[in-house]
Biopython code that builds the backbone (N, CA, C, O; Angstrom):
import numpy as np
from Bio.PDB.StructureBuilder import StructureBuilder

atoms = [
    (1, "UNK", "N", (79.356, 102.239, 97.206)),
    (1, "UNK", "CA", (78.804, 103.536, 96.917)),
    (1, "UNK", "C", (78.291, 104.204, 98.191)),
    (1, "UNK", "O", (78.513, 105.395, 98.405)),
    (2, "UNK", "N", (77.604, 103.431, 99.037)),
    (2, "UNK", "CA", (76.873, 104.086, 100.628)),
    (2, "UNK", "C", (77.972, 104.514, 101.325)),
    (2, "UNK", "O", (77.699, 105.459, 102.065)),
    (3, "UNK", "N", (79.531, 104.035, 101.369)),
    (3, "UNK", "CA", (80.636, 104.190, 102.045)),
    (3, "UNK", "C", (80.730, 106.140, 101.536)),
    (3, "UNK", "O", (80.621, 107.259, 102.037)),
    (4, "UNK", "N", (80.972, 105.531, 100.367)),
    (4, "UNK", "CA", (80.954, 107.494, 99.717)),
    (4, "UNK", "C", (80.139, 108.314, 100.177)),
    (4, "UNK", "O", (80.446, 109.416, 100.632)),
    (5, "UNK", "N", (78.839, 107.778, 100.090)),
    (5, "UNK", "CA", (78.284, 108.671, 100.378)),
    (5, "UNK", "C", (78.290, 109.293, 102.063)),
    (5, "UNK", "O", (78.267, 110.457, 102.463)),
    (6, "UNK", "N", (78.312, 108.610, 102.457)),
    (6, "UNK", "CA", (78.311, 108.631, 104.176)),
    (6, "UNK", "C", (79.798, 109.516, 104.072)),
    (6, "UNK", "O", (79.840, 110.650, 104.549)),
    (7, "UNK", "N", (80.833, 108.995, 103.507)),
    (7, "UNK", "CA", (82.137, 109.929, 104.079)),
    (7, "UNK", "C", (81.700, 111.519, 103.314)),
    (7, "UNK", "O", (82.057, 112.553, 103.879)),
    (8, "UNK", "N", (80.973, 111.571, 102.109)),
    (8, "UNK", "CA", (80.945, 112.965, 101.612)),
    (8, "UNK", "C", (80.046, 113.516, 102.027)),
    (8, "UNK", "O", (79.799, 114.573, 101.446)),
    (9, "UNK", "N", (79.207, 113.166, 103.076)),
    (9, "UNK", "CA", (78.263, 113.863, 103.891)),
    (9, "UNK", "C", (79.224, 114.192, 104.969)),
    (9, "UNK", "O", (79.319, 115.393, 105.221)),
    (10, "UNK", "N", (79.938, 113.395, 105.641)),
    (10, "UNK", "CA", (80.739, 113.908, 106.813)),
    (10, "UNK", "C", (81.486, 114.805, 106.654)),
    (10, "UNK", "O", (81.669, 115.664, 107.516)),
    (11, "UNK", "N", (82.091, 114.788, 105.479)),
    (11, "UNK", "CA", (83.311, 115.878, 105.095)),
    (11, "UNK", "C", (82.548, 117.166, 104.624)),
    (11, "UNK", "O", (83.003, 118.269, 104.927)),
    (12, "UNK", "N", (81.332, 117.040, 103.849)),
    (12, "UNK", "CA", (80.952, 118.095, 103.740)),
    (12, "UNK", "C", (79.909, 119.013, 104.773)),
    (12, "UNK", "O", (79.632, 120.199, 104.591)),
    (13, "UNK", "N", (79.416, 118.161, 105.885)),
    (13, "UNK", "CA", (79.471, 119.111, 106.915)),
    (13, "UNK", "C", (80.311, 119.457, 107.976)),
    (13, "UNK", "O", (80.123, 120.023, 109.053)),
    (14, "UNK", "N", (81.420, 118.914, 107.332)),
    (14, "UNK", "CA", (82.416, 119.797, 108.243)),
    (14, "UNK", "C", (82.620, 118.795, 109.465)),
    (14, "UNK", "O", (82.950, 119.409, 110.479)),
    (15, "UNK", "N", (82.531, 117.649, 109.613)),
    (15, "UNK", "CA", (82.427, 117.132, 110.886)),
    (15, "UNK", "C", (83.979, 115.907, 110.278)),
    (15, "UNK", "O", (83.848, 114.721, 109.975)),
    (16, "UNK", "N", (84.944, 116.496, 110.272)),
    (16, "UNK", "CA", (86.221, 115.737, 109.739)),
    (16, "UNK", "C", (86.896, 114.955, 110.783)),
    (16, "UNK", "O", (87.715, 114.136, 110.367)),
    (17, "UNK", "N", (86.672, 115.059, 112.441)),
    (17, "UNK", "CA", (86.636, 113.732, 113.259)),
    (17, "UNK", "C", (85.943, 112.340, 112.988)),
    (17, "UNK", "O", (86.459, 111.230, 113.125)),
    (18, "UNK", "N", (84.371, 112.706, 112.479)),
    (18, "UNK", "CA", (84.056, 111.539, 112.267)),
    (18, "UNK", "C", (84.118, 110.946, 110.882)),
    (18, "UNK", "O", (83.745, 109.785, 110.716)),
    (19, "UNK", "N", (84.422, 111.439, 110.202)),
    (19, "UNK", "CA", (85.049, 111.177, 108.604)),
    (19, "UNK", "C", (86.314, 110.225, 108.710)),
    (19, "UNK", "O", (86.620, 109.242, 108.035)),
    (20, "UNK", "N", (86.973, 110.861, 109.817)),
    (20, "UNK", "CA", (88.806, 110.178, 110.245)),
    (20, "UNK", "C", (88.333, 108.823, 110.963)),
    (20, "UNK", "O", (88.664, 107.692, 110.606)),
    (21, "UNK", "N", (87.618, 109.101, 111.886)),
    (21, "UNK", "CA", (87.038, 107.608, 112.228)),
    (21, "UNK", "C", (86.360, 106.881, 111.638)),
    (21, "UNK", "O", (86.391, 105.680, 111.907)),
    (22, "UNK", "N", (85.529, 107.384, 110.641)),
    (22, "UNK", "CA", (84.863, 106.152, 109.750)),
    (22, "UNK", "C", (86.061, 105.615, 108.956)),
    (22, "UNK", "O", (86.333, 104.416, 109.022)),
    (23, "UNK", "N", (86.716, 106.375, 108.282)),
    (23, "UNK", "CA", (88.150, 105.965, 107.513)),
    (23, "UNK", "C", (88.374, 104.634, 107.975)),
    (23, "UNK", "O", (88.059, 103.572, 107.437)),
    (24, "UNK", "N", (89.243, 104.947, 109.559)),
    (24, "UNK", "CA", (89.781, 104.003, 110.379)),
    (24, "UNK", "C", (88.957, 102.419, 110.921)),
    (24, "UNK", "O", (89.458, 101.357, 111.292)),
    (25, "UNK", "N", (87.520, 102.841, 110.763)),
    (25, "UNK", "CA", (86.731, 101.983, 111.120)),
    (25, "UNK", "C", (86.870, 100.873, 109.931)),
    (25, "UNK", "O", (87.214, 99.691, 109.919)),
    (26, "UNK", "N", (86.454, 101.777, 108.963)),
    (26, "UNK", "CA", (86.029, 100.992, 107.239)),
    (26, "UNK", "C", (87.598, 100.186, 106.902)),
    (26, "UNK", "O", (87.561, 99.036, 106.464)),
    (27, "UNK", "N", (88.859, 100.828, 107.124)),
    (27, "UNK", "CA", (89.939, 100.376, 107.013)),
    (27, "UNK", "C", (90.158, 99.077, 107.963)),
    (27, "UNK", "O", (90.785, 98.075, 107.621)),
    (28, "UNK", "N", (89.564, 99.265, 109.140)),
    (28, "UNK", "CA", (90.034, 98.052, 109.746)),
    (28, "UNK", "C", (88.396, 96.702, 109.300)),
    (28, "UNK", "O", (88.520, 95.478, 109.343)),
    (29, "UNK", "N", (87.647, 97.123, 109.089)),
    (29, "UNK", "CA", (87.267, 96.074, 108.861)),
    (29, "UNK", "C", (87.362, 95.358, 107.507)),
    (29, "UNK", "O", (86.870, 94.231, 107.444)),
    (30, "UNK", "N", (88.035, 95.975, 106.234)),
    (30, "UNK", "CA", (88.509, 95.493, 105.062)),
    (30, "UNK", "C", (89.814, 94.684, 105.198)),
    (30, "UNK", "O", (90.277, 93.958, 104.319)),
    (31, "UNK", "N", (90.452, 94.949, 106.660)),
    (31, "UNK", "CA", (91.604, 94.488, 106.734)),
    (31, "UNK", "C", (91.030, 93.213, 107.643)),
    (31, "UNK", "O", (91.644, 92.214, 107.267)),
    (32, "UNK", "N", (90.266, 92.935, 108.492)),
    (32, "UNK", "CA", (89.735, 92.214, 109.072)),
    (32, "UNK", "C", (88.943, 90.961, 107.912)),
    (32, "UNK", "O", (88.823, 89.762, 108.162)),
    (33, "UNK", "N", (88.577, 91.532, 106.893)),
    (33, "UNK", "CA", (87.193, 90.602, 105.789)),
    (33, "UNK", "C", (88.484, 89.964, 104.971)),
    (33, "UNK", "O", (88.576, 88.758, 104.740)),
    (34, "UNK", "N", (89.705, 91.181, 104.471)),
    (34, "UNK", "CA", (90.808, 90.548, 103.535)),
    (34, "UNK", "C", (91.898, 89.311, 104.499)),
    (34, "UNK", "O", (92.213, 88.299, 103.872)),
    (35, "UNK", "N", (92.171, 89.384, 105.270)),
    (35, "UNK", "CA", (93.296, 88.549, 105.979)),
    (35, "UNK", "C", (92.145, 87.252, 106.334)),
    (35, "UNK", "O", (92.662, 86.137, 106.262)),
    (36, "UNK", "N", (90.623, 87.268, 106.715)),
    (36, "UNK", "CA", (89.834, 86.062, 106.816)),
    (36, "UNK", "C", (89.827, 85.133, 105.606)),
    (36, "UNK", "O", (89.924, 83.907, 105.672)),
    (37, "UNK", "N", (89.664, 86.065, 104.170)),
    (37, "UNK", "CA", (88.994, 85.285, 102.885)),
    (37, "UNK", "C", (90.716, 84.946, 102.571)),
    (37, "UNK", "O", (90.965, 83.743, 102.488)),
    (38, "UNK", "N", (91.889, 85.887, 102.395)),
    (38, "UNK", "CA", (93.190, 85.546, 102.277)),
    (38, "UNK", "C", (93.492, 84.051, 102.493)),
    (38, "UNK", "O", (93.445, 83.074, 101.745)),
    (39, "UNK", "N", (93.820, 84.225, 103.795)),
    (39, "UNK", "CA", (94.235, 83.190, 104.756)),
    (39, "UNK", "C", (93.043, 81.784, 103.969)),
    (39, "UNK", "O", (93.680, 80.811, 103.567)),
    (40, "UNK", "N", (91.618, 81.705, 103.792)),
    (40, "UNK", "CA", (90.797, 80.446, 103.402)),
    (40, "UNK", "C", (91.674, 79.941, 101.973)),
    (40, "UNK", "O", (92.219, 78.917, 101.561)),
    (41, "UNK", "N", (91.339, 81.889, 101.341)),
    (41, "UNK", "CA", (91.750, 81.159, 99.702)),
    (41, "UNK", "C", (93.431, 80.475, 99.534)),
    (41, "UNK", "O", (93.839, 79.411, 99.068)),
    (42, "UNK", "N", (94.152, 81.717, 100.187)),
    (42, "UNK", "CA", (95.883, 80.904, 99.872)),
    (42, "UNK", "C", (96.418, 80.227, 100.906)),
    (42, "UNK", "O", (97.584, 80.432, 101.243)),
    (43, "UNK", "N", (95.616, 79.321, 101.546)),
    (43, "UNK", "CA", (96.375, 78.702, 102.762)),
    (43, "UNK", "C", (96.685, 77.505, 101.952)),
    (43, "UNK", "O", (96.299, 77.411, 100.787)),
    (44, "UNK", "N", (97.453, 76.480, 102.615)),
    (44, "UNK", "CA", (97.944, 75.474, 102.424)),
    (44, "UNK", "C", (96.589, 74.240, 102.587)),
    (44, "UNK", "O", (95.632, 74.700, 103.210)),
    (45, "UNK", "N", (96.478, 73.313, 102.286)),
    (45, "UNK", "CA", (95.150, 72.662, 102.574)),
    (45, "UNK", "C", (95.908, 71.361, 102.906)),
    (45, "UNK", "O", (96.832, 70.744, 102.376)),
    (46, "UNK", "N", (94.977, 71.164, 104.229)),
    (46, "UNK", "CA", (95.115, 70.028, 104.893)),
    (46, "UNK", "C", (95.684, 68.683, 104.607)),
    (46, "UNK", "O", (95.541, 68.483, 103.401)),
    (47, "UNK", "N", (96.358, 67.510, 105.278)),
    (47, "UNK", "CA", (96.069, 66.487, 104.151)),
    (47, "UNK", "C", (95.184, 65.760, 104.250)),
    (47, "UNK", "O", (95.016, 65.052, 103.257)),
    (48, "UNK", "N", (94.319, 65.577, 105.283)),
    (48, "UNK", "CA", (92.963, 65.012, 104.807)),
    (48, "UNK", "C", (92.248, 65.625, 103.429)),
    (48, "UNK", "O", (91.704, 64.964, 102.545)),
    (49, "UNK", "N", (92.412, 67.178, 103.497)),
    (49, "UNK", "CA", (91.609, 67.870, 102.285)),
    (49, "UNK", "C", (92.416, 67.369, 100.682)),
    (49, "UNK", "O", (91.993, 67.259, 99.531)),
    (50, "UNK", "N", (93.661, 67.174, 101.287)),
    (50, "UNK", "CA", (94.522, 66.647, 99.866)),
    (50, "UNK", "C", (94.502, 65.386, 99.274)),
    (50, "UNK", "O", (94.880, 65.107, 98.136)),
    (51, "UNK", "N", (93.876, 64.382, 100.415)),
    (51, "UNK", "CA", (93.489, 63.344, 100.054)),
    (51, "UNK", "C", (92.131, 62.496, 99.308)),
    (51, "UNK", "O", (92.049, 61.334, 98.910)),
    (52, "UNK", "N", (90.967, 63.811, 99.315)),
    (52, "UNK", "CA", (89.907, 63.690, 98.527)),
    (52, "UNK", "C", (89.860, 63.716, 96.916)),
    (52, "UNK", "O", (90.443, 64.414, 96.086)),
    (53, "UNK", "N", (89.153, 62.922, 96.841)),
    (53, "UNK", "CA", (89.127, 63.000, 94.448)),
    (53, "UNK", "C", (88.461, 64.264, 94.691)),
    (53, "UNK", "O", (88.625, 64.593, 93.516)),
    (54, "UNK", "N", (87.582, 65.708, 95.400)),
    (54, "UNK", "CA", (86.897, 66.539, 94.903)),
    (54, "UNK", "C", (87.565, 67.378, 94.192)),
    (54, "UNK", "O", (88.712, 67.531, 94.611)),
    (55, "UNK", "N", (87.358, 67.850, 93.480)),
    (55, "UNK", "CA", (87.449, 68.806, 92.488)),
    (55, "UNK", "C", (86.863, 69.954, 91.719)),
    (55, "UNK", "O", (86.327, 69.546, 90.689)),
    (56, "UNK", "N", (86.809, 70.872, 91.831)),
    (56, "UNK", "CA", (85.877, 71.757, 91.249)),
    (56, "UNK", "C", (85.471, 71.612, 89.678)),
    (56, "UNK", "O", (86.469, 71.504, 88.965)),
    (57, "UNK", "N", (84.541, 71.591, 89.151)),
    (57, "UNK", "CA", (84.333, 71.596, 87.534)),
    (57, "UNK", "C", (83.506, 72.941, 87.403)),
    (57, "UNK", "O", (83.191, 73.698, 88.322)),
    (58, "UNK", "N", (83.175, 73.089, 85.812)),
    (58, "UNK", "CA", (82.033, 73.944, 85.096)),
    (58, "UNK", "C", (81.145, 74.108, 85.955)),
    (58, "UNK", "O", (81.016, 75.264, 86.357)),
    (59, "UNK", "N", (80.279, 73.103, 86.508)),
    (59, "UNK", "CA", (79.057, 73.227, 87.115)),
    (59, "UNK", "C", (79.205, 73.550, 88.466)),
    (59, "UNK", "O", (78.155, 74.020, 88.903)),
    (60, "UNK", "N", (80.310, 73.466, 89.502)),
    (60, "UNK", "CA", (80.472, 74.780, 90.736)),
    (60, "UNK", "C", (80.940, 75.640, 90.553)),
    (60, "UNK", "O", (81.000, 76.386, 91.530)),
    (61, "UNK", "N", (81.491, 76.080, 89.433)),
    (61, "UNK", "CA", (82.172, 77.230, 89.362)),
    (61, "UNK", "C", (81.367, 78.250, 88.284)),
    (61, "UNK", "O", (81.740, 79.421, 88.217)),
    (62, "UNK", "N", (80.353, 77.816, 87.519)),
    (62, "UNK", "CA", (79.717, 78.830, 86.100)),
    (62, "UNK", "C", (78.945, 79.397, 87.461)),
    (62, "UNK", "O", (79.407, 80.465, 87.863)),
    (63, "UNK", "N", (77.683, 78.769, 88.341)),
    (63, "UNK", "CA", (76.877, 79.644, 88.889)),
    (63, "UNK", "C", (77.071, 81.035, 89.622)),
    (63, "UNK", "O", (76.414, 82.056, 89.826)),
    (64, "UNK", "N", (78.682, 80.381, 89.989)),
    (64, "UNK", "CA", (78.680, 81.640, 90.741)),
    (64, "UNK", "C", (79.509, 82.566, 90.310)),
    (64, "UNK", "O", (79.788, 83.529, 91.025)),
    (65, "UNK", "N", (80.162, 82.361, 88.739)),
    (65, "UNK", "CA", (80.510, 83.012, 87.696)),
    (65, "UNK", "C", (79.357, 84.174, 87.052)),
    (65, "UNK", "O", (79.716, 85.223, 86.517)),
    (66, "UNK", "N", (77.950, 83.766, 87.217)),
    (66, "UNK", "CA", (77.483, 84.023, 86.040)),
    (66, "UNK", "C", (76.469, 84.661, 87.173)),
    (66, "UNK", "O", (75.702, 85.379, 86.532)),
    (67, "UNK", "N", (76.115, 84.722, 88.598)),
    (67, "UNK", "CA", (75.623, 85.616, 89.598)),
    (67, "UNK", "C", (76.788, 86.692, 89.616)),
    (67, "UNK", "O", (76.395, 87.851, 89.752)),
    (68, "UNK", "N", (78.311, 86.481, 89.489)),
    (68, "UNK", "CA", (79.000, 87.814, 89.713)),
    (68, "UNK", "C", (78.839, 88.522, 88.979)),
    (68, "UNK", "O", (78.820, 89.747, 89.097)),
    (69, "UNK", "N", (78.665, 87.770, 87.907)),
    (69, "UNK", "CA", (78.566, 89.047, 86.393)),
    (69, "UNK", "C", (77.095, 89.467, 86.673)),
    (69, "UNK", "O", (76.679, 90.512, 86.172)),
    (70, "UNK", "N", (76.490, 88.887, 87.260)),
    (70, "UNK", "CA", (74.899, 89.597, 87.129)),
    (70, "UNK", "C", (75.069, 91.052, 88.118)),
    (70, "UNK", "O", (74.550, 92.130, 87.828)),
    (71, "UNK", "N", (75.800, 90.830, 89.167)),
    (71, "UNK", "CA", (75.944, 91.467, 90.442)),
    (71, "UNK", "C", (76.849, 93.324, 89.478)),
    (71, "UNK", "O", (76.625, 94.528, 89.600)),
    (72, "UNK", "N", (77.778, 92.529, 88.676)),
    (72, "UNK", "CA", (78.773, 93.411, 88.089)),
    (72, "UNK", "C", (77.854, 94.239, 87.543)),
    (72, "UNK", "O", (77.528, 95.299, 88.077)),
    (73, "UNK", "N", (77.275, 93.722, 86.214)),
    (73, "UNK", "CA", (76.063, 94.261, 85.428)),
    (73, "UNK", "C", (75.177, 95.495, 86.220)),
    (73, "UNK", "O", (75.076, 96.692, 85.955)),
    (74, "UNK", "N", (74.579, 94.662, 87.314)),
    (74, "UNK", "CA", (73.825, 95.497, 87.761)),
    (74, "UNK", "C", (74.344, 96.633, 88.591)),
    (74, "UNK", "O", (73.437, 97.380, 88.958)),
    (75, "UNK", "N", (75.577, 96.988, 89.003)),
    (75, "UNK", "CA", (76.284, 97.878, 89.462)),
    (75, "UNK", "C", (76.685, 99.069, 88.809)),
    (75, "UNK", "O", (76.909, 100.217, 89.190)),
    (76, "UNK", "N", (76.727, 98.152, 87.114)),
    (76, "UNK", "CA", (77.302, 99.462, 85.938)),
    (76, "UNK", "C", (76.373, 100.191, 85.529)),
    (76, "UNK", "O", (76.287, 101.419, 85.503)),
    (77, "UNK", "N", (75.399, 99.091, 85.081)),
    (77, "UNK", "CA", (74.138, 98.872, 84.100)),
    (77, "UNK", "C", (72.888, 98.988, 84.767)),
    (77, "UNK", "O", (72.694, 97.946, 85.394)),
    (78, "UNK", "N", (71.728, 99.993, 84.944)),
    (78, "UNK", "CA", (70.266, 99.440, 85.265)),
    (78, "UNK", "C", (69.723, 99.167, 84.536)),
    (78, "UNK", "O", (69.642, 100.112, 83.751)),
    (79, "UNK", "N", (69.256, 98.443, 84.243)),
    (79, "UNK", "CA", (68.069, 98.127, 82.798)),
    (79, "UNK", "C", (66.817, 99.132, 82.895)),
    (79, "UNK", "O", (66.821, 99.691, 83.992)),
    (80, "UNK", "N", (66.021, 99.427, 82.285)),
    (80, "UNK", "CA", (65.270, 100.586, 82.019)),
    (80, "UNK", "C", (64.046, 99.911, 83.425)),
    (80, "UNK", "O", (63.536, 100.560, 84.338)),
    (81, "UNK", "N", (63.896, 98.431, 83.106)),
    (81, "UNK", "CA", (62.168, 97.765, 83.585)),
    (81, "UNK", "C", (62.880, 98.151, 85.251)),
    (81, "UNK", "O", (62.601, 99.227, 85.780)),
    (82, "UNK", "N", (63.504, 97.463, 85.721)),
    (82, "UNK", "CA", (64.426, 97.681, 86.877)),
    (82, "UNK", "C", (64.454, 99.189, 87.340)),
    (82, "UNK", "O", (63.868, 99.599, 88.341)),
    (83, "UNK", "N", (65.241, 99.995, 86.449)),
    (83, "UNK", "CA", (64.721, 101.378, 87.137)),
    (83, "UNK", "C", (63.520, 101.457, 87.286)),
    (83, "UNK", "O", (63.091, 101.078, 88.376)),
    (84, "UNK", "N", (62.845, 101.811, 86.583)),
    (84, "UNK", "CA", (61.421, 101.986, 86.639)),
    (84, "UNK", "C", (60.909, 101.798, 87.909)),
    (84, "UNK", "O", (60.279, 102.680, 88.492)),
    (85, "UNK", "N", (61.221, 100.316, 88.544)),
    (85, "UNK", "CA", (60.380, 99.289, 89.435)),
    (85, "UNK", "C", (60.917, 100.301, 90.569)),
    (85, "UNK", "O", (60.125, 100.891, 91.305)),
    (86, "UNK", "N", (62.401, 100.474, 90.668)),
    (86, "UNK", "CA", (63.246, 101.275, 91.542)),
    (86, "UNK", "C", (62.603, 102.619, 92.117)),
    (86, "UNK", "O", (62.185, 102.801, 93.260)),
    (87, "UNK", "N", (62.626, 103.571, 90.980)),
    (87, "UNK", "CA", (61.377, 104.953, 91.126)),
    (87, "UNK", "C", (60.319, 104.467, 91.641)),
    (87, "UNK", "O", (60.037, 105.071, 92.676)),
    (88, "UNK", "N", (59.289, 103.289, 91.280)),
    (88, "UNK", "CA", (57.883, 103.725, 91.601)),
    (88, "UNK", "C", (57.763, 103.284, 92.916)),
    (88, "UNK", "O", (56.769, 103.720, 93.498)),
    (89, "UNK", "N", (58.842, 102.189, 93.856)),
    (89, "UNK", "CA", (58.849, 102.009, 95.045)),
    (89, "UNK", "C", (59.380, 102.904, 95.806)),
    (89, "UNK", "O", (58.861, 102.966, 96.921)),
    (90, "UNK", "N", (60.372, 103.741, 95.573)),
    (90, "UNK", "CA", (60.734, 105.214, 96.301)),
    (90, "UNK", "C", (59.511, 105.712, 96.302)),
    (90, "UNK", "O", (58.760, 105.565, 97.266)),
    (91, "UNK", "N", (59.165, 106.384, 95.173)),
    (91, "UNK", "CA", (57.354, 107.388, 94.815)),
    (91, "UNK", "C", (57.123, 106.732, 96.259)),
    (91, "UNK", "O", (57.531, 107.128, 97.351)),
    (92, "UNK", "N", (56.045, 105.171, 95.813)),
    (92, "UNK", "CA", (55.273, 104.949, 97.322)),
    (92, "UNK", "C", (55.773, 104.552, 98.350)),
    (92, "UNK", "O", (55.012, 104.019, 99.157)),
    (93, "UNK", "N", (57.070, 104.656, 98.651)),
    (93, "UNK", "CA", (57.594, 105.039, 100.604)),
    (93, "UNK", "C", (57.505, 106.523, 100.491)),
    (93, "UNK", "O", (56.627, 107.030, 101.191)),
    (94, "UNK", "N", (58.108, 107.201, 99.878)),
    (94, "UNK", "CA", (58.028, 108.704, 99.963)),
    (94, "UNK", "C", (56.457, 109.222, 100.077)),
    (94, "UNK", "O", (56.342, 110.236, 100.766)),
    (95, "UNK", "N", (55.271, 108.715, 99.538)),
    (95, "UNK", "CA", (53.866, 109.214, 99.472)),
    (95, "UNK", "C", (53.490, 109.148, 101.195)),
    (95, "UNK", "O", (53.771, 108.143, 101.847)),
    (96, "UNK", "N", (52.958, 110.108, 101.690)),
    (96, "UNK", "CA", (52.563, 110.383, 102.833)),
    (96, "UNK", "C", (51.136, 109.425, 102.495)),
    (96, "UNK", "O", (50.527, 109.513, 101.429)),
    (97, "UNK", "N", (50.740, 108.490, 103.643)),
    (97, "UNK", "CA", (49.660, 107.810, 103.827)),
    (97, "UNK", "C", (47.977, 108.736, 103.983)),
    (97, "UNK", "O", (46.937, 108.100, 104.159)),
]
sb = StructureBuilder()
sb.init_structure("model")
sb.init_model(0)
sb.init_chain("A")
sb.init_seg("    ")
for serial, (resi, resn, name, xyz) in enumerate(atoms, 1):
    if name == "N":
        sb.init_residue(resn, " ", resi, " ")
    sb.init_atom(name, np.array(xyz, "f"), 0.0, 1.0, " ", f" {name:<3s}", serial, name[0])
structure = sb.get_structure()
């Protein structure tokens, strides 16, 4: 969402050089984060790594199942207590001392 916002501030003051370079910037480092996690997740694995009993089960894989969905949730969804908490800490940074 901050990506948006930052490019629709650039574009809407008119400053469309640095809009083209953030583009190019943001593009190369998604291409930089995707070909790192790529390359871990679909590579071929070692044969030392092929030679271990580990295995993933339920219990490494629900936690961080059930933090994405929290992460998801909270992206779609604010819960009312959460906003709330959200506003009244803006209010007091925004309150002049």
């Amino acid at each position: 969402m901050s990506e948006f916002t930052i490019l629709n501030g650039a574009i809407g003051n008119g400053a469309f050089v640095i809009a083209g370079l953030f583009l190019l910037l943001l593009v190369t480092v998604f291409i930089g984060m995707g070909s790192t996690v790529l390359s871990l997740v679909q590579g071929a694995p070692s044969q030392r790594a092929s030679a271990t009993n580990f295995r993933d089960t339920i219990l490494t894989g629900a936690p961080i199942l059930v933090l994405m969905g929290l992460v998801l949730m909270l992206g779609v969804y604010i819960p009312p207590p959460l906003d709330r908490l959200l506003h009244d800490a803006v209010n007091f940074l925004e309150t002049p001392p």
